[in-house]
C-alpha positions, 0 to 999 in steps of 0.5 A: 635195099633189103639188106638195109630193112633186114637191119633195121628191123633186126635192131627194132625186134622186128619178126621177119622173113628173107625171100630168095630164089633159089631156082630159076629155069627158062623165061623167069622174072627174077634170076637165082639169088633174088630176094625180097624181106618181108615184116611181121606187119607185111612191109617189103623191101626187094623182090623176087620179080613182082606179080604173083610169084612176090605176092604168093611168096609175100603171103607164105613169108608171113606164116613162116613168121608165125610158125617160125618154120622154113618153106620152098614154093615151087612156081611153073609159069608155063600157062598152065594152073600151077597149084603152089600150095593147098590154098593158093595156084598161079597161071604165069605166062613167062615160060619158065619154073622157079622156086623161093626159098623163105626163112625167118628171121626172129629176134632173140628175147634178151635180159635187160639188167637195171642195176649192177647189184649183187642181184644184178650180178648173179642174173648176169651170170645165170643169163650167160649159162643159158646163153641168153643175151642179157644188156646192163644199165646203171649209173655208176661205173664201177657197176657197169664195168666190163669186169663186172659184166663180161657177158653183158651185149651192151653196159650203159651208164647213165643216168636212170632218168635218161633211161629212154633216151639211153637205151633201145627197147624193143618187144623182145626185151624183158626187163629186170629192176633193181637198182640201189634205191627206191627212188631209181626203181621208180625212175626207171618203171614209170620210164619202162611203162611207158614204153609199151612194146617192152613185154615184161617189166620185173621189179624187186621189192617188198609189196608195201614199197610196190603199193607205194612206188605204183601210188606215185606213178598213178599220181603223175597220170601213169598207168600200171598194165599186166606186164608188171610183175612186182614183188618179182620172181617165183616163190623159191628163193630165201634172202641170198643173191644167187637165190633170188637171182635164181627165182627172177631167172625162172620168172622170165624163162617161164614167160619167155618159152610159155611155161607154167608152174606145173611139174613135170614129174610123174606120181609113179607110185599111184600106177 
């Protein structure tokens, strides 16, 4: 059973964290190797033996999630008032001591490729220097071929106008468009804003064709939010592929770790 929502909330993005006993001494709710999964919301599946011992370790599990740090709980149920961490204690009657061991269990953030371009290409590469998961979507398979994407953790090839229907997006996928057309770009991000754990939505283009893409999509009821970023990329790129896969690249590693545009360099020569 927990395995199963371990899985599940895997493949959905899910922030979450396993709990497992990894001690257990005398007269104990839950023997060695128990476990219990906890989600960033605070659902579980399995357990460590009910009572406090679970809702302690429930409560630890989900600052291990915000923190993305492990932690051991030590727990005597020998009467006594076991403090078991600054803020919390436990007076178990079961005789026996046992300790959980809570790990998270974090999603990876991953590139989502919208077009199989020259751009596209170079973004895929990139992805795969810095060993960042990166999918493809394009409706052509001479563009979505695993030739072509070697790297890719999935190529799709559909239709743009099946995008939701075709793809899984979650809170860790940030997504890049540029696909060979304006009519796709649009397709695809009034698709795109319309998924609304998707964190970051990247389009190329000039600000004119932006302005007028955005006017279509507010004409059908849709809403532009601050995960849109369009003309894409930071200002360091010329007019070469490599380049402007390179600016967009930035753009989302940025984004992605919290950085800023600052430099890290010191002015030595005013010391």
């Amino acid at each position: 059973m927990w395995l199963k929502s371990l899985y599940e909330w895997k493949n959905k993005g899910v922030p979450c964290a396993i709990v497992t006993v990894i001690r257990a001494e005398g007269s104990v709710p839950r023997g060695v190797g128990a476990k219990m999964v906890v989600s960033e919301a605070n659902d579980i599946a399995g357990s460590v033996g009910g009572g406090p011992v679970e809702h302690i370790s429930r409560g630890e599990a989900l600052k291990a999630i915000r923190d993305n740090t492990c932690l051991t709980l030590d727990f005597s149920l020998q009467g006594d008032a076991w403090q078991v961490t600054e803020e919390t204690s436990v007076q178990g009657l079961c005789g026996g001591t046992l300790a959980v061991f809570i790990e998270p269990v974090l999603p990876r953030k991953e590139v989502v490729i919208f077009g199989g371009g020259h751009i596209g290409e170079k973004i895929g590469r990139l992805c795969e220097v810095l060993n960042l998961p990166y999918r493809l979507y394009d409706d052509r398979p001479e563009y979505a071929s695993a030739e072509r994407f070697a790297g890719a953790a999935e190529r799709v090839c559909k239709p743009y106008a099946q995008l939701s229907t075709e793809i899984t997006l979650t809170r860790v996928s940030y997504c890049i468009v540029l696909t060979h057309g304006h009519a796709h770009d649009e397709v695809c991000l009034e698709q795109l804003l319309a998924c609304k754990e998707v964190p970051y939505i990247g389009m190329i283009g000039s600000a004119n064709k932006v302005k007028v893409i955005i006017e279509h999509i507010r004409s059908r009821g849709g809403v532009i939010d601050e995960r849109l970023y369009s003309p894409i990329g930071l200002q360091i790129a010329r007019s070469l592929p490599e380049e402007i896969a390179l600016a967009i690249v930035a753009e989302v590693a940025m984004l992605m770790n919290g950085g800023t545009l600052a430099h890290y360099r010191t002015k030595w020569w005013e010391q």
